[in-house]
N, C-alpha and C positions, 0 to 999 in steps of 0.2 A: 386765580390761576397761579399757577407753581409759577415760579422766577428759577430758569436754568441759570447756571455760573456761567458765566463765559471769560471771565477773569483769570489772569495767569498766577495771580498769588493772593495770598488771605492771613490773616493774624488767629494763632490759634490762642482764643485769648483763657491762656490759663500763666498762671506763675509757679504750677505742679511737674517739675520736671516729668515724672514717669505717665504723668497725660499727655503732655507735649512728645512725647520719644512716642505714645502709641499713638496717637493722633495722626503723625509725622509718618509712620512707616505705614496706616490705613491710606491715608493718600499718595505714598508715594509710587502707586501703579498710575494715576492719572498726571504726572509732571506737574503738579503744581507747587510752584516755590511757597516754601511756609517761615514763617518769623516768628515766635514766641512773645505774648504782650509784655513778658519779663525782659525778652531783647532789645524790646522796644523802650520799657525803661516806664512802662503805664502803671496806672496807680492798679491797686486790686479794688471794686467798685466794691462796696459792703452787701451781702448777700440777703436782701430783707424780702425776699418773694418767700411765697409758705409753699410753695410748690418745685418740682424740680424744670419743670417750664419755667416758669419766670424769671426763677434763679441762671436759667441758660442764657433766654431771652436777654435781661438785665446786663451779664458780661457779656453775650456777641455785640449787644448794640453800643456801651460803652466804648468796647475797643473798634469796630468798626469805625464810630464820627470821632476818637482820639486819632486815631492812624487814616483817616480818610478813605478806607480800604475796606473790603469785604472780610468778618471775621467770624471765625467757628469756636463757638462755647460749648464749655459739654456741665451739665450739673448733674452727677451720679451720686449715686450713695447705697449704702447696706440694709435692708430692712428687715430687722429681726422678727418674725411671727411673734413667740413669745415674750416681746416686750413692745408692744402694739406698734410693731412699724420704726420703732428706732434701730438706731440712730435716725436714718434717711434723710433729710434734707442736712441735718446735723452732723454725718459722717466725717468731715475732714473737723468741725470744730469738738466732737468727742476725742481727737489726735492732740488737740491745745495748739499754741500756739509754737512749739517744738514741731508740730506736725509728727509726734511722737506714735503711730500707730502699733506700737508694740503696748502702751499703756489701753492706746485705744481698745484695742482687742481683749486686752485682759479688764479692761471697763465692763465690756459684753458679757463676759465669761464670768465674773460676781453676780451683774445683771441676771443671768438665768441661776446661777447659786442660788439668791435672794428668792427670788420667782419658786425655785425649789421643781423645778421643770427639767420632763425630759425631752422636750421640743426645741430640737436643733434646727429648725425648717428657717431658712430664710432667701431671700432674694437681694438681686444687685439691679437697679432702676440709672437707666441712662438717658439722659435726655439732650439732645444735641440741636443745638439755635445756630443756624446762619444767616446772618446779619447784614447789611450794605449802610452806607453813610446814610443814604437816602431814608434810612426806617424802616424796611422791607423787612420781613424775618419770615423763614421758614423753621420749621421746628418738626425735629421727628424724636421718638423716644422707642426703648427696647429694656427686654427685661429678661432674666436667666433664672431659673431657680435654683437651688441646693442645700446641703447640707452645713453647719460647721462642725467644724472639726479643733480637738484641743487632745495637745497644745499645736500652734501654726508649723506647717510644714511647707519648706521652699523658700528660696532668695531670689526667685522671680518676682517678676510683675512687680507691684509696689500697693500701699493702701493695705486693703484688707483682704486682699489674694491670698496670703498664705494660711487663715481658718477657715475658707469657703471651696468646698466640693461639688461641683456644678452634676444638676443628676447625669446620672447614666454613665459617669467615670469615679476613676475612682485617686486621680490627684489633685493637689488643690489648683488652685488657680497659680498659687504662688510656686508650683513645681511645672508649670507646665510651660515648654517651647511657645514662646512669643506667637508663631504663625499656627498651633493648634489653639491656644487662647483666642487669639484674633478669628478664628472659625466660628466660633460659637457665642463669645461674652453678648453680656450686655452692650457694649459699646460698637460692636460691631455687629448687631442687631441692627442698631438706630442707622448706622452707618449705610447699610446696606439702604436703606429705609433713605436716606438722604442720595445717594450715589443712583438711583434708580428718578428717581424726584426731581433732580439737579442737574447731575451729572452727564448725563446722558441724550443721546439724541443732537 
């Protein structure tokens, strides 16, 4: 059986600024106070799951029993059709350790040079784990499809928004107003998917 929240605050266990800010502003229609696992001062757990579950799983349940509190992990990433699904789970380690996603992006963009392809087809994979001290984990995921686009356009959002054109529009991710992004992303799939699960009732 689902486990509803009934708790007043959670650790959103990323140390990615522009996850924590959209994380932060999807809950902030339900008043729950949120803390960053960076505010908290937590280690980053090493990301060894092959999947984007696990990888969720893994960080909510770390910061949940470090901060004794319920925490929400998200593991997303970019999958390129024509280079069988990369990055994805590898999305933010294609960035380095700079968390450089302007190399990252231009990583991609040789990637299909090489490939010698005119398959721009890719998708964004979100998968969102809430966690409790106790071990408890709920887990929902969401997924967007679109285009990229080169070279990146927009100083929105953060990651790999600014080469990704979600179908049926025509700016990137990285051009678009926070609350028309938040309507349709991947992350706000899953969201929906948890806030219906959880939240409610």
């Amino acid at each position: 059986m689902v486990r509803h929240f009934a708790e007043k605050s959670l650790v959103v266990a990323s140390h990615n600024a522009g996850k924590v800010r959209e994380i932060r502003e999807l809950l902030a229609p339900f008043g729950i106070e949120t803390v960053s696992a960076g505010d908290l001062g937590l280690p980053e757990p090493e990301e060894t799951g092959a999947t984007f579950q696990a990888n969720a799983e893994l960080k909510a349940l770390a910061a949940a029993k470090a901060a004794d509190r319920p925490a929400l992990a998200d593991d997303s990433g970019l999958c390129v059709e024509a280079l069988n699904g990369a990055p994805g789970i590898q999305s933010a380690r294609w960035a380095g350790p700079q968390k450089d996603f302007d190399f990252a992006m231009e990583r991609i963009r040789l990637g299909l040079v090489e490939e010698g392809t005119l398959n721009t087809r890719a998708h964004f994979i979100a998968g969102l784990a809430l966690a409790w001290p106790d071990g408890h984990v709920e887990y929902f995921e969401g997924r967007v499809d679109g285009e990229l686009v080169w070279p990146p356009r927009g100083l929105l959002g953060f990651g790999y928004d600014p080469m990704f054109v979600p179908d049926g529009h025509e700016q990137t991710f990285g051009e678009m107003e926070p609350a028309k992004k938040h309507a349709m992303s991947h992350r706000a799939h899953a969201f929906r998917q948890l806030v219906d699960a959880c939240f409610k009732g």
